[in-house]
N, C-alpha and C positions, 0 to 999 in steps of 0.2 A: 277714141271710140271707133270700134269697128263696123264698119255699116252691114248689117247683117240682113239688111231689107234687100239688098243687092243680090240676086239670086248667083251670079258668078262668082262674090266673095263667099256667100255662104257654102257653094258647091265646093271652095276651093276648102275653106276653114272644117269641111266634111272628109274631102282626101285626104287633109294633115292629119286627119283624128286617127283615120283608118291607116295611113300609114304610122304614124307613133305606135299602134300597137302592133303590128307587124312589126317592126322593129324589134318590140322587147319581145316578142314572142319568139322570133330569129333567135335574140340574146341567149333568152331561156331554154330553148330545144340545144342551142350550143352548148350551156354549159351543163344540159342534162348529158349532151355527148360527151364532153372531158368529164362529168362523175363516170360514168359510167366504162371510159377508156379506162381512168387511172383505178377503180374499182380498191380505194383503199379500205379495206378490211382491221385497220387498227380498233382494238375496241376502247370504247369510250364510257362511263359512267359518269352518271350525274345524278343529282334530286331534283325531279321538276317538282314544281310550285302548284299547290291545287287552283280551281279555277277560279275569278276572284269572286269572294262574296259564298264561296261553297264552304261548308263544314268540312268537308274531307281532310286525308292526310298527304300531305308529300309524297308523292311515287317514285322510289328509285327506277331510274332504266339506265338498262345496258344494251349498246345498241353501237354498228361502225362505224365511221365516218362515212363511210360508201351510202348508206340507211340514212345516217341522219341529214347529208347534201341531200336526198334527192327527198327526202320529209321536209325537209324547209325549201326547195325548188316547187313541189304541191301545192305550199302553203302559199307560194310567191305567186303561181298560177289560178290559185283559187283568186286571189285577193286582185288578180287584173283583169279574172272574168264578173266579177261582182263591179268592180269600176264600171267596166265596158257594159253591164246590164244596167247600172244605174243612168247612167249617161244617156243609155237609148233609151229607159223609160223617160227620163227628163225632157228630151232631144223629142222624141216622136211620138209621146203621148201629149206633156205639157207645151210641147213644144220653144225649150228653153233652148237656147244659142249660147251663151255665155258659154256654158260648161263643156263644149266643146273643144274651145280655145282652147281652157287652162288645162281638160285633161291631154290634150294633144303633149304639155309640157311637161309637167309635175310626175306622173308617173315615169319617162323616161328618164328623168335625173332621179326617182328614188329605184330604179330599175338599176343605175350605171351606181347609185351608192350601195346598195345591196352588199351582205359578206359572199354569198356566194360567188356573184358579177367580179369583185375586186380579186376572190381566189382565182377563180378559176379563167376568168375572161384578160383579167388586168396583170396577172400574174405576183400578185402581193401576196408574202407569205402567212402561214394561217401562225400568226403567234400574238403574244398582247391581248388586243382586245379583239382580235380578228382569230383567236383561240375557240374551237369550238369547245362545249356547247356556247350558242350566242343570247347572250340576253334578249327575251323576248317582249319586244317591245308591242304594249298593249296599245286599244283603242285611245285617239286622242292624246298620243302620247308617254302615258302613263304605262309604266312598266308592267308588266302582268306577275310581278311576282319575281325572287331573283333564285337563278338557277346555282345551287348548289352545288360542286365539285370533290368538295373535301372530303375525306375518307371519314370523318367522326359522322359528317351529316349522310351519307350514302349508308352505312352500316347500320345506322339508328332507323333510316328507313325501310332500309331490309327488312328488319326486325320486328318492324310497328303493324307488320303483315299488309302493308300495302304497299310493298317491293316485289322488286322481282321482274317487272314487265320486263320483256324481248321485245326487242325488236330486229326483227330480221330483213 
C-alpha cells in the first residue's frame, strides 16, 4: 500500500504521472517526425467496418500509408489526452490517488506496444499482423469491426455507394 497521506510521496507519485506522459508524448511527436520524414505515399485500400450498433454500410477507403500513420498517431493522441483529462478530473476534483499510480504505468507499456511505436520507433517491419490497415481495436477490448482488405469486399463497397472516401 502506498501511503498517499504523505504529502512528499504523493508529490513524488504526481511527477511520475507527469513525467509518464511526457514521455509518450516525446514517443509520439517522434514517431509523427519518422512518418513524416519517410512520407510513404504507397496506396492502400480497405473496407472499414461501420460504427458498432449503426445501420450504415461498409465504407471503402483509399488512403497512404503516410495519411493513414499519422490518422492512427491522432487517434493515439486523442486517447492519452482523454486519460490525462480523466485522471485530473479524478485526481483533483474527487480527489482519488490511486489512479495516478497506475496511469503513470499502463499507458506507457500500451504507448511502447502500439503498431505505430514498434514500426516506426522499434524498427519492426510492417508485415503479418503489423500489416496495415491494423485491426481496430474497440472499447474494452472488443474489436470494433474487422477491417476488410480483399478485392471482392472493397469493390462491392464501392459499389453499395458508400465508397469511395479519400483520404488525403
Amino acid at each position: 500500500m502506498v501511503p498517499f497521506d504523505n504529502p512528499n510521496v504523493l508529490n513524488l507519485v504526481r511527477a511520475l504521472y507527469v513525467t509518464s506522459n511526457l514521455i509518450i508524448a516525446g514517443i509520439y511527436l517522434y514517431v509523427q517526425q519518422q512518418i513524416n520524414k519517410k512520407k510513404d505515399m504507397t496506396v492502400i485500400k480497405y473496407v472499414e467496418p461501420p460504427p458498432m450498433g449503426s445501420q450504415e454500410e461498409p465504407k471503402s477507403v483509399t488512403t497512404t500509408i503516410h495519411a493513414y500513420d499519422l490518422q492512427q498517431l491522432r487517434t493515439l493522441f486523442r486517447g492519452q489526452l482523454m486519460g490525462i483529462g480523466m485522471v485530473s478530473v479524478m485526481h483533483l476534483y474527487f480527489k482519488f490517488t490511486n489512479p495516478l499510480l497506475v496511469q503513470s504505468v499502463i499507458p506507457l507499456k500500451g504507448a511502447f506496444e502500439s503498431n505505430l511505436v514498434k514500426i516506426h520507433v522499434l524498427g519492426q517491419a510492417a508485415s503479418g499482423d503489423m500489416k496495415r490497415p491494423w485491426k481496430a481495436a474497440g472499447m474494452f477490448g472488443m474489436g470494433g469491426g474487422e477491417i476488410k482488405t480483399d478485392k471482392k469486399s472493397i469493390e462491392e463497397a464501392e459499389r453499395s455507394g458508400r465508397g469511395g472516401a479519400k483520404e488525403e
